[in-house]
C-alpha positions, 0 to 999 in steps of 0.5 A: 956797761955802766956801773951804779956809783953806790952812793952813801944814802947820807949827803952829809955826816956830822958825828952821828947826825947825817942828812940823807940823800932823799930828805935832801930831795924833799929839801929841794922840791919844796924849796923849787917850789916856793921859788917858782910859786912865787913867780907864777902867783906875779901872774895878773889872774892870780895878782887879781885874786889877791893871792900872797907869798904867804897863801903860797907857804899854806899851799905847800905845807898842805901839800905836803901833809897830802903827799906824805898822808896819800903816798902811804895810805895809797901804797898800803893800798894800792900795793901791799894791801895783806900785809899791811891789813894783817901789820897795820902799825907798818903803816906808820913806819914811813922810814921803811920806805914805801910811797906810791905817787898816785896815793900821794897825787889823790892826798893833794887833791883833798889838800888843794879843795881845803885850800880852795875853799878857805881861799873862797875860789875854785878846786882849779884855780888852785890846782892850775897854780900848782901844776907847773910846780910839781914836775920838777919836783919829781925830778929831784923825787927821781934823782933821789931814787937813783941816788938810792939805787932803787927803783931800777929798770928792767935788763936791757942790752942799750950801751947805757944799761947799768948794774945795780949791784944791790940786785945782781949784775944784769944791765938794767935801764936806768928807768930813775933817770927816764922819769926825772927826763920825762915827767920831770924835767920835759913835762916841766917845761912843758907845762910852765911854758903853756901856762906862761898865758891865761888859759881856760881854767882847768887846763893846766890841770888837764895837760898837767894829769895827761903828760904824767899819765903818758910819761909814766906809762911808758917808763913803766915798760923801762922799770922793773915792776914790783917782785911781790905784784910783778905784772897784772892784767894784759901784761901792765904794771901796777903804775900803768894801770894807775896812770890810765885813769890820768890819762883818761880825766886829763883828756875829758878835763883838757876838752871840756875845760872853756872858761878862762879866768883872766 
């Protein structure tokens, strides 16, 4: 039996100045970001739309503002709708914790066709470009949780179950560490490897929504649904039920998608 380490949330400590594990995450997904970006824009359908290092620092504070603008607005509605409604100024205390990655997901949508259209291009194009880029950045959003020693699994008897003292002594899967592998790092390499050639515009993007929709529905039977939704209709979490529609748009936009662009 595994024992969570219980890390200080604060990787660094100066006086009264910290910087915290998960900011820290933040740090590192956007600059994966930027660094990946910069190879996949070398690419010559991307070279022959002129796209730039700066296109891809405008990308990306974009996508941030879509993040972090979705992931709240969809977690005030997706899970706490009453409470939110009846405290509606809890909605801008974001560091209460409190971010559902299906809102975040719809925030970068509307931030990729602003992009898009200031670009003068198309909604895939641009999110063809991306798509490789954020499953490692989930990784690091991932360890993040684990380091906070939240977002825990549900009680299993597996050698590799792990207290979490913060909620009781029962072993429980380390479901974090299933996401970073699944749709985190597997899906990353995934991705990067099958859009490494021009492909029909659109299907990065499909095989992007596709692989996170399966992987994260099939963590959701690994992690312990939220205690104030608990399961909903046919036994599913709230994730499940959110990652269907991905599967589903992923399956139509990966058949219908002919057109490459290079």
């Amino acid at each position: 039996m595994l024992i969570h380490p219980q890390f200080d949330p604060a990787a660094i400590r100066i006086g009264s100045f910290a910087i915290h594990w998960y900011g820290l995450m933040y740090l590192l997904a956007f600059a994966q970001f930027l660094a990946l970006g910069r190879l996949r824009i070398r690419m010559p359908q991307y070279q022959t739309l002129g796209w730039t290092y700066k296109d891809l620092e405008d990308l990306l504070f974009a996508g941030v503002l879509g993040v972090v603008l979705g992931g709240r607005i969809g977690y005030t509605l997706f899970y706490m709708p009453s409470f939110y409604l009846s405290h509606p100024l809890s909605i801008l205390k974001i560091w209460e914790g409190g971010m559902s990655f299906h809102g975040g997901l719809l925030g970068v949508l509307i931030a990729l066709q602003w992009f898009a259209y200031k670009k003068k291009t198309t909604f895939f194009v641009v999110s063809d470009l991306v798509a490789p880029l954020v499953p490692f950045g989930l990784a690091f959003g991932r360890l993040g949780n684990f380091i906070n020693g939240e977002l825990w699994g549900r009680p299993t008897d597996l050698p590799w179950g792990m207290v979490f003292p913060v909620v009781d002594a029962i072993p429980r899967h380390p479901s974090q560490i299933y996401q970073l592998l699944g749709e985190g790092i597997l899906l990353g390499i995934v991705l990067w490897v099958y859009a490494s050639k021009p492909r029909a515009v659109g299907k990065v993007s499909g095989l992007f929504l596709l692989g996170y929709g399966i992987c994260r529905f099939a963590a959701e039977f690994a992690r312990e649904p939220d205690s104030f939704l608990g399961l909903l209709g046919l036994g599913l979490s709230m994730g499940q039920w959110l990652s269907l529609p991905m599967i589903f748009c992923g399956i139509v936009l990966f058949l219908v998608s002919k057109r490459k662009l290079a």
